[in-house]
N, C-alpha and C positions, 0 to 999 in steps of 0.2 A: 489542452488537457486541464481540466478542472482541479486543482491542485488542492486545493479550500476543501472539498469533496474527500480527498483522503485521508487531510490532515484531520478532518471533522471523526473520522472513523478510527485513525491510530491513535488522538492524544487520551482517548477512556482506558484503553488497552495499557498505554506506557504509562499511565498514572496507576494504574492496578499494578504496577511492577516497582513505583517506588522511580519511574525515569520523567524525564520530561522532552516533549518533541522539540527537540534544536533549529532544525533545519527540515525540509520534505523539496525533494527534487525527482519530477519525471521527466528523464531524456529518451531521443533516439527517437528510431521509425516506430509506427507502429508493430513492426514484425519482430523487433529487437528491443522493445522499450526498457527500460532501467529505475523502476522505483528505488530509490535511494533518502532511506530516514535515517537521519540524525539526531541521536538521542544521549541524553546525559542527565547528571544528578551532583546535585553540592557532594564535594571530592571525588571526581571524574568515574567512568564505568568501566567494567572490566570485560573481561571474553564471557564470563557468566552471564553478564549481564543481557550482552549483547545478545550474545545464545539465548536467551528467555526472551526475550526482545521479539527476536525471530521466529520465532516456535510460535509466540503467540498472535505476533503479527500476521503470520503469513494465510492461515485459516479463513479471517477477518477479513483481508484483503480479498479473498477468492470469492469469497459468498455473500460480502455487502452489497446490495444491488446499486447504492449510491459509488462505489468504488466501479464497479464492472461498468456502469456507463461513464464515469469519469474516465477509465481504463479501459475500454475494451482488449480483448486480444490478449497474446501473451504478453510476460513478462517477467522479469528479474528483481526478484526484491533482493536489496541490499541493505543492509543495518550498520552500521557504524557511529565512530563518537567523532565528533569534531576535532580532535586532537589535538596538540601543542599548539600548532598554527594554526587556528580556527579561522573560516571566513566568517565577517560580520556583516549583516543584513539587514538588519532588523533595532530598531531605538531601543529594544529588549535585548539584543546581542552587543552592541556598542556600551549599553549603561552596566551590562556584567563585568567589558572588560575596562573601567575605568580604572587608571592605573600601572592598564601595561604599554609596552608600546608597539608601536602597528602599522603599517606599510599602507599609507592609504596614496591610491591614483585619482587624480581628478580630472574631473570633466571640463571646468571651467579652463579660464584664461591658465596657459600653459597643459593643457587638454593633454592629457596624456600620461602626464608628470607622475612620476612615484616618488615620494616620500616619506621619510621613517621619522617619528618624532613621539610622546608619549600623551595618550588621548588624560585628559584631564576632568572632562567632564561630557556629559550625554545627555541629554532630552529628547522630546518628541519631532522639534524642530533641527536638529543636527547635533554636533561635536563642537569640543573644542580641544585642540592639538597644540602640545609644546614641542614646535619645531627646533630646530638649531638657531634659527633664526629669529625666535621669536614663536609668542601663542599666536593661534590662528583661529576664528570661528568657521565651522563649513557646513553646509546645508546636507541634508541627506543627497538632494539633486544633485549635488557637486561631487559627491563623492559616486565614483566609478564601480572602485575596487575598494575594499579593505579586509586586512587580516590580522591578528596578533601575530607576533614576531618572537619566535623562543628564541633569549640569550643563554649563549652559553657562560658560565664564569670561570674566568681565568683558570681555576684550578682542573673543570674542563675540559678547557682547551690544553695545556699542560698533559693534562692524562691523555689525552685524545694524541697527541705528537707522539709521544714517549712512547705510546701503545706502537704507534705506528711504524716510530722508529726502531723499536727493539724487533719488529715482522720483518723490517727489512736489513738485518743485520745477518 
């Protein structure tokens, strides 16, 4: 699936609405396919937004002749935000979240490994992560997986027991 193809057709649409395209993912068989855009805007989007999102996306998507052969067949558009825990992909989604901290798996030696430590810095060539252990430099190729990691603060977690506790009392 030509992915490039869609994203070329939804980022005019979402920039006419004041969002910008996050993420664009088409899964599944062709009978079931699942367009899935990810969209946002400095100080996160809301259900309105989302909703104008869709409305306008979805039109665009049916009748683009560059979408329809990217796409043929049916399919599911979904619209959502990247939320709390965002997956990063992209040296434009890494350099956003410089800062926070972020679960990343790698490929290389210890292949597998998930790690939580605070990304420090971003470029085009990879990361750089303050482990527990120590900073790390990591190539994009090396990283597998990664995502921001929402903490909660103690106050929180606090409310979050207490709530919990007084349900079960």
């Amino acid at each position: 699936m030509d992915v490039a193809a869609i994203a070329s057709a939804v980022e005019p649409v979402l920039g006419a609405l004041g969002l910008e395209l996050y993420d664009l993912d088409a899964t599944g068989p062709a009978r079931a396919r699942t367009v899935r855009v990810v969209v946002d805007r400095d100080g996160g989007v809301d259900l309105d937004a989302i909703a104008a999102a869709s409305e306008a996306l979805s039109p665009v998507l049916d009748r683009d002749p560059a979408v329809r052969a990217a796409c043929p067949g049916p399919y599911t558009l979904e619209v959502t935000s990247p939320g709390l825990e965002r997956r990063l992909r992209t040296p434009a989604h890494f350099r956003r979240a410089v800062g926070s901290t972020l679960s990343v798996k790698t490929t290389a030696a210890g292949a597998g490994l998930r790690r939580r430590g605070v990304l420090t810095a971003a470029d085009d060539d990879g990361i750089e992560v303050a482990f527990d252990t120590g900073r790390e430099r990591l190539a994009y190729d090396d990283v597998a997986q990664a995502r921001t990691v929402f903490e909660w603060g103690a106050s929180g977690r606090r409310a979050g027991r207490a709530t919990r506790e007084a349900a079960h009392r």
